[in-house]
MIDOSE-1310 file (N, C-alpha, C; in nm, 2 decimals, decimal comma, always signed):
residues 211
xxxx	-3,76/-8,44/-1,72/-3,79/-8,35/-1,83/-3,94/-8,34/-1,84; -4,01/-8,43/-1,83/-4,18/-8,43/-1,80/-4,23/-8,36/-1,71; -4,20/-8,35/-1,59/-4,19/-8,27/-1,46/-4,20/-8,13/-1,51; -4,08/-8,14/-1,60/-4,09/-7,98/-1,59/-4,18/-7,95/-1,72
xxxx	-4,18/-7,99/-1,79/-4,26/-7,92/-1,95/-4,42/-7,92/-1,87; -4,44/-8,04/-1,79/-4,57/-8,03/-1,74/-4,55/-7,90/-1,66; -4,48/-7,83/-1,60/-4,52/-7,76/-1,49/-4,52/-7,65/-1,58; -4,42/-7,59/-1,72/-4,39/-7,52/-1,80/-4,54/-7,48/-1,86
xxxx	-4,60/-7,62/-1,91/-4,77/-7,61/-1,97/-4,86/-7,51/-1,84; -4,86/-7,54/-1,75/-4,93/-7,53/-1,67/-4,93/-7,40/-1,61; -4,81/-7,30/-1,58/-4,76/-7,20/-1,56/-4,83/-7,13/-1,74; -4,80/-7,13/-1,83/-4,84/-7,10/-1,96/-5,01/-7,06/-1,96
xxxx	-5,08/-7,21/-1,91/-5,22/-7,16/-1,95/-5,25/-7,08/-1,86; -5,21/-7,08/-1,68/-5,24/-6,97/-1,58/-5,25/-6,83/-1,69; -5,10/-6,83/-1,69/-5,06/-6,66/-1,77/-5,15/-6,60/-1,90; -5,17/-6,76/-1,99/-5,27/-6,70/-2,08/-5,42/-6,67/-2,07
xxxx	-5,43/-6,71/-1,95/-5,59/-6,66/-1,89/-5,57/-6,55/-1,82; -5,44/-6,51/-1,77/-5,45/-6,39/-1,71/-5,42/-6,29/-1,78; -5,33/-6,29/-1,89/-5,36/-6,18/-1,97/-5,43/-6,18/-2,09; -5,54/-6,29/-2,12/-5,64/-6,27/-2,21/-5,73/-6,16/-2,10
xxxx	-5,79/-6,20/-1,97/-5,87/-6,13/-1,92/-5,83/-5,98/-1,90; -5,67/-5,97/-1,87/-5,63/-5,84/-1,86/-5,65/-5,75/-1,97; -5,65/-5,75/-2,08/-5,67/-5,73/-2,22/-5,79/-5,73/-2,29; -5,89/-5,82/-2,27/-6,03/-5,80/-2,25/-6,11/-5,65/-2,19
xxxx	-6,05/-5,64/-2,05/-6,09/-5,56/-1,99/-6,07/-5,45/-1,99; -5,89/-5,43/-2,07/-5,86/-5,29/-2,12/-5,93/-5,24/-2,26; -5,95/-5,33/-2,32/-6,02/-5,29/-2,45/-6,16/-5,24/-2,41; -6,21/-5,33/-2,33/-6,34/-5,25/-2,32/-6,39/-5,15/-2,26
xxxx	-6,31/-5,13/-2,14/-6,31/-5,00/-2,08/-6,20/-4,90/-2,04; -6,10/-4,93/-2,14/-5,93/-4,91/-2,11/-5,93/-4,87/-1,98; -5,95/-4,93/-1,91/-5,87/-4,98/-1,73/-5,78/-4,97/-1,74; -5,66/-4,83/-1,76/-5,50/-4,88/-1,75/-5,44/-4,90/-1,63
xxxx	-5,50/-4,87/-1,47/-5,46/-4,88/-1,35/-5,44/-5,03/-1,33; -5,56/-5,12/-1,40/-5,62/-5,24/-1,38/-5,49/-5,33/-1,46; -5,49/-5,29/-1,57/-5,37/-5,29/-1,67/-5,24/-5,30/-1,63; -5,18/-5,26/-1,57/-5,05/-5,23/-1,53/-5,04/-5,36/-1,40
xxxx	-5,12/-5,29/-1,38/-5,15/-5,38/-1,19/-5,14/-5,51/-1,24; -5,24/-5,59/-1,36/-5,24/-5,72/-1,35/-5,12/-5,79/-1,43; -5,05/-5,68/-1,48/-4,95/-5,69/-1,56/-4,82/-5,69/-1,50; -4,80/-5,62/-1,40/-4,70/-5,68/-1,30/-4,71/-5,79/-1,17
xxxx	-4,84/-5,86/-1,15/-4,82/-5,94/-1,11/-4,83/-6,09/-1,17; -4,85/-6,03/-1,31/-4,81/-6,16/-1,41/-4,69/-6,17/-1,42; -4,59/-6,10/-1,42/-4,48/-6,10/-1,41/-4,38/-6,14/-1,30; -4,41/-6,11/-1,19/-4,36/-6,16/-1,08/-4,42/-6,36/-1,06
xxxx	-4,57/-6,37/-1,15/-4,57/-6,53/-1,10/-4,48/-6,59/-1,25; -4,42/-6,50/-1,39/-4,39/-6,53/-1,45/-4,20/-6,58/-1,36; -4,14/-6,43/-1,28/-4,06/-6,49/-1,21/-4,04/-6,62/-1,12; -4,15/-6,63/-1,09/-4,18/-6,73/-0,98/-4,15/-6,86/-1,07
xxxx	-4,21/-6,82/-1,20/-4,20/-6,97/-1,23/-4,01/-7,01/-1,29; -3,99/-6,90/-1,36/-3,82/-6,90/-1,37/-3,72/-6,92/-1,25; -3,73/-6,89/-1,11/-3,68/-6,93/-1,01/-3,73/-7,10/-0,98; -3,84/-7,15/-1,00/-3,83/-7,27/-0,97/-3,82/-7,39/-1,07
xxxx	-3,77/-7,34/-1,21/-3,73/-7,43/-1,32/-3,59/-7,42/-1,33; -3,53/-7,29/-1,28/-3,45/-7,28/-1,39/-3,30/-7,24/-1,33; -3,35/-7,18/-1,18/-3,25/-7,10/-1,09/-3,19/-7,20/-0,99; -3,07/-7,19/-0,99/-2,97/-7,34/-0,92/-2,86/-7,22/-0,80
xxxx	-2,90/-7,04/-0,80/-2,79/-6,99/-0,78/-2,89/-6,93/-0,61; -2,84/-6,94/-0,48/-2,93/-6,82/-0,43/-2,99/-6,72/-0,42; -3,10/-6,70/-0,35/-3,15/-6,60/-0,43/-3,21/-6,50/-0,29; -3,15/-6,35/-0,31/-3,23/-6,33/-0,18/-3,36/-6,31/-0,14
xxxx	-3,42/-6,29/-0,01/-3,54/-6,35/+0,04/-3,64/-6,21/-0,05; -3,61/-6,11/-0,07/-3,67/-6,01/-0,09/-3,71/-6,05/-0,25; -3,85/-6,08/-0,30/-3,86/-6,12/-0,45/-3,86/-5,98/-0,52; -3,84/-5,83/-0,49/-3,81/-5,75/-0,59/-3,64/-5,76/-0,62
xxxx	-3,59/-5,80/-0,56/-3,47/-5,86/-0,60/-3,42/-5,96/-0,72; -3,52/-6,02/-0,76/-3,46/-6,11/-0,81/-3,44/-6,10/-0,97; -3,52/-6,03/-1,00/-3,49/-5,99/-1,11/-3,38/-5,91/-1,20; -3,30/-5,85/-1,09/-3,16/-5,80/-1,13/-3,04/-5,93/-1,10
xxxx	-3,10/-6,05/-0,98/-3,01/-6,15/-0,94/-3,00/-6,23/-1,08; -3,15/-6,24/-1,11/-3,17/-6,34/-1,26/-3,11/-6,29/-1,35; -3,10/-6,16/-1,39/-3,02/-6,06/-1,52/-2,87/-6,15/-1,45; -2,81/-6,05/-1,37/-2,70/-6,10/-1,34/-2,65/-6,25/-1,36
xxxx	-2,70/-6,37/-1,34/-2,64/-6,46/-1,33/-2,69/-6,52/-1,46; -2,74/-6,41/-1,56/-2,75/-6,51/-1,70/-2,85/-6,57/-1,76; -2,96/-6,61/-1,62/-3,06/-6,67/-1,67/-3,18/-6,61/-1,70; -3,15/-6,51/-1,73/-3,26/-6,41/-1,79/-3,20/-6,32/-1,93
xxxx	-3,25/-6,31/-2,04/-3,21/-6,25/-2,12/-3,21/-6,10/-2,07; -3,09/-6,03/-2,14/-3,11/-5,84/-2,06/-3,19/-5,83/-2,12; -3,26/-5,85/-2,26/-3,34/-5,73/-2,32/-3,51/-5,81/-2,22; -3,52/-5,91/-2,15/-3,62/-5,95/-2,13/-3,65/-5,90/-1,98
xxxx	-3,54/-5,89/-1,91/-3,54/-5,84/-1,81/-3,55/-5,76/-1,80; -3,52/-5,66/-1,89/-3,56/-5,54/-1,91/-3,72/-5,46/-1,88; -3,76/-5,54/-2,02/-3,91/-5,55/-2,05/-3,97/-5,57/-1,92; -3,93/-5,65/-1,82/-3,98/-5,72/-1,72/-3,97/-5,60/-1,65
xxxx	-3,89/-5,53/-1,62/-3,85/-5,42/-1,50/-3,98/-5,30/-1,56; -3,95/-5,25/-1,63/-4,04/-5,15/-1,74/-4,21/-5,17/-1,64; -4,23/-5,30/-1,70/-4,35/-5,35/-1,62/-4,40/-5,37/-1,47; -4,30/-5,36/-1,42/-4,33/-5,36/-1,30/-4,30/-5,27/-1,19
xxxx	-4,23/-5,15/-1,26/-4,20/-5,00/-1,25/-4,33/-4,96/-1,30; -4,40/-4,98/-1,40/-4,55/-4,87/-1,39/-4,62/-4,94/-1,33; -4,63/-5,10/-1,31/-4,74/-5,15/-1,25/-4,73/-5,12/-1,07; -4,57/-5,07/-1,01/-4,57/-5,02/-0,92/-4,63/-4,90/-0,92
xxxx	-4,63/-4,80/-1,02/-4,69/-4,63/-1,01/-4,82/-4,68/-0,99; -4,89/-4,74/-1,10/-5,01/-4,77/-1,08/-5,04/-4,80/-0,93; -5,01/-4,91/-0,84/-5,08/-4,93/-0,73/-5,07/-4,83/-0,63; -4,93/-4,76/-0,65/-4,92/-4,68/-0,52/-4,94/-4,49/-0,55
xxxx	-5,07/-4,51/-0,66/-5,06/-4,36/-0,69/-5,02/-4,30/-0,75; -4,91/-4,35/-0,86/-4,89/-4,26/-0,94/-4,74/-4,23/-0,94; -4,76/-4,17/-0,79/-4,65/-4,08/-0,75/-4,59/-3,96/-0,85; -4,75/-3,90/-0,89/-4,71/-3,76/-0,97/-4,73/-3,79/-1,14
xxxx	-4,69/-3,94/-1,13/-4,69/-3,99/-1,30/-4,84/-4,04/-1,34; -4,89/-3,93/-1,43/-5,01/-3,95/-1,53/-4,97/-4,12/-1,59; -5,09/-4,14/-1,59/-5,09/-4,29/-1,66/-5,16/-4,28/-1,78; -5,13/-4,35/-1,89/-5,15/-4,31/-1,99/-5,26/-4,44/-2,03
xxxx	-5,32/-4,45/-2,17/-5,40/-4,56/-2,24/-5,25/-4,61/-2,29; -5,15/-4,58/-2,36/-5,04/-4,65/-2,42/-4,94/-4,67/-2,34; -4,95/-4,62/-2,19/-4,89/-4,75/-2,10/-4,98/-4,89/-2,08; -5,08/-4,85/-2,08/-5,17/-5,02/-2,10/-5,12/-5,08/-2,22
xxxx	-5,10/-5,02/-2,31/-5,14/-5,08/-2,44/-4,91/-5,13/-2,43; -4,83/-5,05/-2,38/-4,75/-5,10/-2,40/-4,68/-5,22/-2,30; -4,71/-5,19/-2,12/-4,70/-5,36/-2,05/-4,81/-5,41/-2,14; -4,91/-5,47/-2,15/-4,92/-5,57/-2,23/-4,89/-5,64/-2,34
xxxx	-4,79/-5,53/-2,43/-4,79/-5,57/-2,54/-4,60/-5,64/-2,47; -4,54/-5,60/-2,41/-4,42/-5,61/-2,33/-4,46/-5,75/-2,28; -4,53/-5,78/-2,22/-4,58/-5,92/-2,13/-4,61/-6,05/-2,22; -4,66/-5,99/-2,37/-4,69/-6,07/-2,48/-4,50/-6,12/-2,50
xxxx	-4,41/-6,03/-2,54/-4,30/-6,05/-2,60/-4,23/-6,11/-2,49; -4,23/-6,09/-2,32/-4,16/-6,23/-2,25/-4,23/-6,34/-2,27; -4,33/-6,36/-2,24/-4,39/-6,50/-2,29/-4,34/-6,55/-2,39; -4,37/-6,53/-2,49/-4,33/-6,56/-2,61/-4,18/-6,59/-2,67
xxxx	-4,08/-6,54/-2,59/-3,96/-6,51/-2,60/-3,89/-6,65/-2,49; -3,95/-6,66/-2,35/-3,96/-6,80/-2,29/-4,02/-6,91/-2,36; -4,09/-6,91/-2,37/-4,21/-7,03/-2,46/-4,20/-7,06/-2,55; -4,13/-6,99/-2,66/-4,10/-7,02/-2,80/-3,96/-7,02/-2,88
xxxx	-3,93/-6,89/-2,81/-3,76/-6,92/-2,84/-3,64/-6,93/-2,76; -3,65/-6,93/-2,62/-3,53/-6,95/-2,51/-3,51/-7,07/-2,54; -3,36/-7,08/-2,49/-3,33/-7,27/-2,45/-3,34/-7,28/-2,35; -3,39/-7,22/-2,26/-3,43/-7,28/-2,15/-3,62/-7,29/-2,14
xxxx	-3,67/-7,25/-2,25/-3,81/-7,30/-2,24/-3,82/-7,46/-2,32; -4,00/-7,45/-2,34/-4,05/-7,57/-2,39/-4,05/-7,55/-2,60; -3,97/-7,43/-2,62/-3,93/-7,41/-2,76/-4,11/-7,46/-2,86; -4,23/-7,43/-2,79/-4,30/-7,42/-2,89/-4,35/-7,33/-3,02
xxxx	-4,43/-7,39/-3,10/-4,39/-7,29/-3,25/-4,51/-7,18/-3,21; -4,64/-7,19/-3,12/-4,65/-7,02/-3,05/-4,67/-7,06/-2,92; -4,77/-6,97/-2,88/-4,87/-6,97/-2,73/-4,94/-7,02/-2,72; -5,03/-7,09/-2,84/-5,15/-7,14/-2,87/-5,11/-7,27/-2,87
xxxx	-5,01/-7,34/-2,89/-4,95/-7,48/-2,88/-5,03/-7,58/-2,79; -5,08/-7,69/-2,86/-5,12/-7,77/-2,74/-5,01/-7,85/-2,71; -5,03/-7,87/-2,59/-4,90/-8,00/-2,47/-4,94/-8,14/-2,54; -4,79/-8,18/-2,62/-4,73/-8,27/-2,69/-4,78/-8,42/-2,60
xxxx	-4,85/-8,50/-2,70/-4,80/-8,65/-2,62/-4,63/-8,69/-2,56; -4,68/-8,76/-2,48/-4,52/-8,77/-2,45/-4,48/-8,87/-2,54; -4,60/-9,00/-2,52/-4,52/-9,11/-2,66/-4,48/-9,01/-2,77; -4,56/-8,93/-2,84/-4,53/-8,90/-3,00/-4,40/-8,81/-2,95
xxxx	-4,36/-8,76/-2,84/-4,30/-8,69/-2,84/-4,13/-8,75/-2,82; -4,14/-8,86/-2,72/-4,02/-8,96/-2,71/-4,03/-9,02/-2,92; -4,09/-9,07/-2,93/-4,10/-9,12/-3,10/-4,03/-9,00/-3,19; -4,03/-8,85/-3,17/-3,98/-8,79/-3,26/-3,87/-8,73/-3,22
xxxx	-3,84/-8,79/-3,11/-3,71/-8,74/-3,04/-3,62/-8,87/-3,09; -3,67/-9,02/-3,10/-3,56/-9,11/-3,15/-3,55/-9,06/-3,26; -3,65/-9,03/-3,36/-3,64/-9,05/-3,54/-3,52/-8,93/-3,55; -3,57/-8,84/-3,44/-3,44/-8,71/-3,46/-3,29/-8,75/-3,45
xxxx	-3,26/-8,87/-3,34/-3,18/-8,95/-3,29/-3,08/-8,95/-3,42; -3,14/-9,09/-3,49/-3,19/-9,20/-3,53/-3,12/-9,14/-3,68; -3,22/-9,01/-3,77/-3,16/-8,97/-3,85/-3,05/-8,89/-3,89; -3,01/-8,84/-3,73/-2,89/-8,69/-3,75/-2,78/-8,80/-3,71
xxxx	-2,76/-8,95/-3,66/-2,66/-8,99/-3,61/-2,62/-9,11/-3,74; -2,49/-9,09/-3,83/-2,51/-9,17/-3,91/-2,45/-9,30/-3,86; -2,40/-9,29/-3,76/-2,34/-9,38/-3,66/-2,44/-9,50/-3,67; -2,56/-9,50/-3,64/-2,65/-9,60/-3,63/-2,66/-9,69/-3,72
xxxx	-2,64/-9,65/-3,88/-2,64/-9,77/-4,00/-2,48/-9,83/-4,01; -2,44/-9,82/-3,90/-2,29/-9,92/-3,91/-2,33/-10,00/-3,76; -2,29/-10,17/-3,89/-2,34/-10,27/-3,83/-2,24/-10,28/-3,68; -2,16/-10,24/-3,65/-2,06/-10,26/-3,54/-2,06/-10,18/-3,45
xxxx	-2,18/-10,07/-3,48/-2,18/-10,01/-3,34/-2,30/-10,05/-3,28; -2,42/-10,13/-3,33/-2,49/-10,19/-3,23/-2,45/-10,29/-3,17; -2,35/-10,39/-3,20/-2,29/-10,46/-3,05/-2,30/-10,35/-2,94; -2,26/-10,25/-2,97/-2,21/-10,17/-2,81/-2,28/-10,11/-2,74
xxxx	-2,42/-10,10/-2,83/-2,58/-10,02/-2,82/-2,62/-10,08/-2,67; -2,67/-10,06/-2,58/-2,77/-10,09/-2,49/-2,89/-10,20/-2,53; -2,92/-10,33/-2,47/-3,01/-10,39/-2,57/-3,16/-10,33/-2,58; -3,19/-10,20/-2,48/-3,32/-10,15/-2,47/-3,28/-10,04/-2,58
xxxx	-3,18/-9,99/-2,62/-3,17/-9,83/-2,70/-3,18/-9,92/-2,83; -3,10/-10,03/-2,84/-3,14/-10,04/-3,00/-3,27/-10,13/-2,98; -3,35/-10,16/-2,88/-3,50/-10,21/-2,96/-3,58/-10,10/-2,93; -3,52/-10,00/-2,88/-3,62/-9,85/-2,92/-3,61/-9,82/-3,05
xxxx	-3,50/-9,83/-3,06/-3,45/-9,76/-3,24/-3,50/-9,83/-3,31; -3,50/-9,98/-3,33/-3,53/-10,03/-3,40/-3,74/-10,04/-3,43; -3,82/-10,01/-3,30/-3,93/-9,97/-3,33/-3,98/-9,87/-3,44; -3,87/-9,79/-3,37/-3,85/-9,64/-3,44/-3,89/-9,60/-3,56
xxxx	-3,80/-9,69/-3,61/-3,77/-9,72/-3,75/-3,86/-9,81/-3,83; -3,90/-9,93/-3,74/-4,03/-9,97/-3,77/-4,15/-9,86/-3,84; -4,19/-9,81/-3,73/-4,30/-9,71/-3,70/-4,26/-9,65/-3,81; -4,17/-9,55/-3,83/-4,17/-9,47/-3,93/-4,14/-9,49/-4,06
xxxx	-4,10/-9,61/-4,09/-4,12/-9,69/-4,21/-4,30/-9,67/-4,29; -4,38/-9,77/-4,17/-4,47/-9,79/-4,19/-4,57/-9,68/-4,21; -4,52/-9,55/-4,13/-4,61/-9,41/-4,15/-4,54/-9,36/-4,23; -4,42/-9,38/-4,34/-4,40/-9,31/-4,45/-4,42/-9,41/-4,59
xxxx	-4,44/-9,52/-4,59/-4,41/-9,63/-4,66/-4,56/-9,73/-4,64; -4,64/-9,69/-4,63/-4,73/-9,76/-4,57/-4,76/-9,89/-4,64; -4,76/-10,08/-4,65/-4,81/-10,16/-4,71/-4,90/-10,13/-4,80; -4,84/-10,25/-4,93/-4,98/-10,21/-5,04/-5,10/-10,23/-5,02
xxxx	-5,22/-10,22/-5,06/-5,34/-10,28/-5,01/-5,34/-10,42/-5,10; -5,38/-10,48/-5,02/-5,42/-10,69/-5,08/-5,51/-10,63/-5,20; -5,47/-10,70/-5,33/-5,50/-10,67/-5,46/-5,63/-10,82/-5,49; -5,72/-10,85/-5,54/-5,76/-10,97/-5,56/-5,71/-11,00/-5,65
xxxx	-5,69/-11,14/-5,64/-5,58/-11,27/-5,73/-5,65/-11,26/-5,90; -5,60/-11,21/-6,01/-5,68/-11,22/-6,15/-5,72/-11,33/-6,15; -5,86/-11,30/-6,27/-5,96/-11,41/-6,21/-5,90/-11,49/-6,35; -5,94/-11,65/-6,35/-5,88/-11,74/-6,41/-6,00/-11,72/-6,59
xxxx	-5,90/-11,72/-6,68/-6,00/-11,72/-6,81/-6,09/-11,83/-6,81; -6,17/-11,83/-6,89/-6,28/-11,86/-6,96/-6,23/-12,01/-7,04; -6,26/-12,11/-7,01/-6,23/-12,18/-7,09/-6,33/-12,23/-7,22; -6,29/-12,15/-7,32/-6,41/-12,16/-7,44/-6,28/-12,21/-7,53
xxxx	-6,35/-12,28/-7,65/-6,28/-12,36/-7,73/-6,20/-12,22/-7,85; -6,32/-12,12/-7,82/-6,24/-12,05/-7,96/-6,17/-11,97/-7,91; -6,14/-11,89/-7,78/-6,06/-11,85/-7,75/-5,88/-11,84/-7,73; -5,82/-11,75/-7,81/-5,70/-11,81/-7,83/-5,62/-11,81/-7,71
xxx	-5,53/-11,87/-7,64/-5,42/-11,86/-7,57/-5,35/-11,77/-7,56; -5,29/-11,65/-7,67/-5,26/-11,56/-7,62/-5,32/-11,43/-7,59; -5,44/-11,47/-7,53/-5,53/-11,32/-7,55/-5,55/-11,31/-7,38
């Protein structure tokens, strides 16, 4: 599972450098040829990366293929594959001329904005992504991230506060859990701080005893 979230991160920051610069470049001199073009080859390394996380089915050798093989076999949402096709249908006019079709500033403006919504739709809401809360997400420790995967364990299983089912625990899963629970004791419950001992009265003669 590390393997892949790492390779998931890694595929992510490529993409977001490549369509920050693509997007830079349209705004400043709306480049829509430039636009399209780098917008369909973000997409095919976005395929690239869905065939090698996620695809268990053959796949033929031709990669304009695969994107109807991925719709087909499920592991591509339709409406994303969709988006995906859209994009690399103008970013094909774009390289090869046109072929009669005017290219517009609001085809720039709409693959990009199309290339934003796959990303985001892998990366944040698929179950087969890294389900982060955006794009800007930094890559999780893995301790804090094993640590809130027990407490998630830990509190959705009420199985664990009955004394008779850790006989049957693994002796490494319950001294994980029981860290666990350590840890998160002590980060929600934190020790009092050491108080100094009241200091002893004054031994004066007129002072009364109950004061």
């Amino acid at each position: 599972m590390s393997a892949t979230l790492d390779k998931q991160y890694s595929y992510l920051k490529d993409l977001r450098q490549k369509t920050a610069h693509l997007r830079a470049r349209f705004e400043e001199g709306s480049d829509v040829r430039n636009a399209l073009i780098g917008a369909a080859s973000a997409s095919r390394d976005f395929l690239q990366m869905v065939v090698e996380l996620h695809c268990s089915v053959p796949l033929p050798e031709e990669k304009d293929r695969w994107l109807g093989e991925l719709r087909r076999h499920g592991v591509l949402d339709p409406r994303m594959a969709t988006k995906l096709q859209t994009i690399l249908i103008l970013g094909g006019h774009a390289s090869s001329g046109n072929h009669g079709v005017p290219l517009t500033r609001e085809d720039g403006k709409t693959v990009l904005s199309l290339l934003d919504e796959v990303l985001e739709w892998y990366f944040c809401d698929s179950e087969i992504g890294p389900q982060l809360e955006s794009l800007d997400s930094e890559k999780p420790d893995p301790e804090a991230e094993l640590f809130r995967e027990t407490l998630e364990l830990v509190s959705s299983n009420s199985q664990f506060t009955k004394p008779h089912v850790w006989g049957s625990l693994d002796e490494s899963l319950v001294a994980a859990v029981e860290a666990a629970l350590s840890q998160a004791r002590e980060l929600k419950c934190p020790p009092p701080a050491e108080t100094p001992p009241p200091t002893k009265k004054a031994s004066l003669p007129w002072l009364r005893e109950d004061w």
